[in-house]
C-alpha positions as CSV (number, residue, x, y, z in Angstrom):
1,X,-2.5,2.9,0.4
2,X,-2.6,4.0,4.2
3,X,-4.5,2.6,6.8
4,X,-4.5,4.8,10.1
5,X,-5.7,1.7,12.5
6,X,-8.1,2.0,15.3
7,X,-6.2,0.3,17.6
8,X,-2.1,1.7,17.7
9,X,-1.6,-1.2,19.6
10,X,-2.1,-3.7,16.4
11,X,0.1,-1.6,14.2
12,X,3.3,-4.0,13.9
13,X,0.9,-7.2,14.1
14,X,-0.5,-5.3,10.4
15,X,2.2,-4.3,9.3
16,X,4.0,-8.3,9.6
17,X,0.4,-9.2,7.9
18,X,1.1,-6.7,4.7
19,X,4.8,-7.5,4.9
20,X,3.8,-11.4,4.4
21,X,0.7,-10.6,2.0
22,X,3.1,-8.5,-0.5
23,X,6.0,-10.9,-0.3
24,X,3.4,-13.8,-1.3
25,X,2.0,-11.8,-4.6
26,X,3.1,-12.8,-8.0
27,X,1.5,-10.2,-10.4
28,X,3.1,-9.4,-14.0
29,X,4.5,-6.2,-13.9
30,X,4.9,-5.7,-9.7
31,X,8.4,-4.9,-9.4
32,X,8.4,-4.1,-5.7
33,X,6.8,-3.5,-2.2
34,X,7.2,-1.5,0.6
35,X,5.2,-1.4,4.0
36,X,6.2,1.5,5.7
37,X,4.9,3.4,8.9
38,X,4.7,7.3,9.9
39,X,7.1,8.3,12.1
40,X,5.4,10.5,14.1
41,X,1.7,8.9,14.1
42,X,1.4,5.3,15.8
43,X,-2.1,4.6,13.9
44,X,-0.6,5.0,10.2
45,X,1.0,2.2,7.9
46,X,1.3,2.6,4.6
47,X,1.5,0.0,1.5
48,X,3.6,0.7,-1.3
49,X,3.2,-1.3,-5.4
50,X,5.4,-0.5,-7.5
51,X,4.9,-1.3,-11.3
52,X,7.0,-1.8,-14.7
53,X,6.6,1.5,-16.8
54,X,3.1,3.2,-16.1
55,X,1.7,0.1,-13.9
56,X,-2.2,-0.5,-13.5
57,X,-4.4,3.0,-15.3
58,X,-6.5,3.0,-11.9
59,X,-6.6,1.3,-8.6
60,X,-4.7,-2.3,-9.3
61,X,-6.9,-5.5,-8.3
62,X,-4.4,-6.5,-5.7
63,X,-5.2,-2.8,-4.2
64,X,-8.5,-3.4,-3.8
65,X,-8.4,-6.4,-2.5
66,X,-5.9,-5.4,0.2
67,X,-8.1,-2.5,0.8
68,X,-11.1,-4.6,1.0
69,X,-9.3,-6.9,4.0
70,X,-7.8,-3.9,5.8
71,X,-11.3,-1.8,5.9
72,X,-12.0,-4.0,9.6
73,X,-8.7,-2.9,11.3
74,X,-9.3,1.0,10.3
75,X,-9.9,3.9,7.9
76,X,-7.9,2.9,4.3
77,X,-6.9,6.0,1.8
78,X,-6.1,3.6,-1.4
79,X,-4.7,6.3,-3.9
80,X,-2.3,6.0,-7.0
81,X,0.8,7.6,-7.8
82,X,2.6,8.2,-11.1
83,X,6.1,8.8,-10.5
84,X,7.6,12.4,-12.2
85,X,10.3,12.3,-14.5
86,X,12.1,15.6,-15.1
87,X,10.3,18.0,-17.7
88,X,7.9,15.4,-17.9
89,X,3.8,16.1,-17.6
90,X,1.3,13.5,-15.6
């Protein structure tokens, strides 16, 4: 997900509130996080799940809920990815 935060000033206090959120989750199948910002734009962090084989079919509840706490400290783009294997089709 990416949140591009109203205030740029607030940007490292959410991204040490992700950082600690992720690090605290134990869900079956999360294999890693990432909390990473845009090098070029000071209002977006992004949140990254990674999941064992194919992960969560939609939006994971974890997600949502991150989403749903975020929404106050700016606008939130909560997408998922499927990584592409070579030759393969999503």
């Amino acid at each position: 997900m990416t949140l591009r935060v109203f205030d740029p000033a607030k940007r490292d206090d959410l991204c040490y509130f992700l950082e600690q959120a992720l690090e605290a989750i134990r869900e079956p199948g999360l294999t890693a996080r990432r909390v990473c910002v845009d090098a070029t734009l000071l209002t977006d962090v992004s949140a990254f799940l990674f999941w064992e084989g194919q992960g969560p079919a939609a939006r994971s509840r974890i997600g949502l809920h991150l989403a749903s706490l975020l929404r106050e400290y700016g606008l939130i783009h909560h997408s998922v990815w499927l990584e592409r294997t070579s030759g393969a089709r999503a």
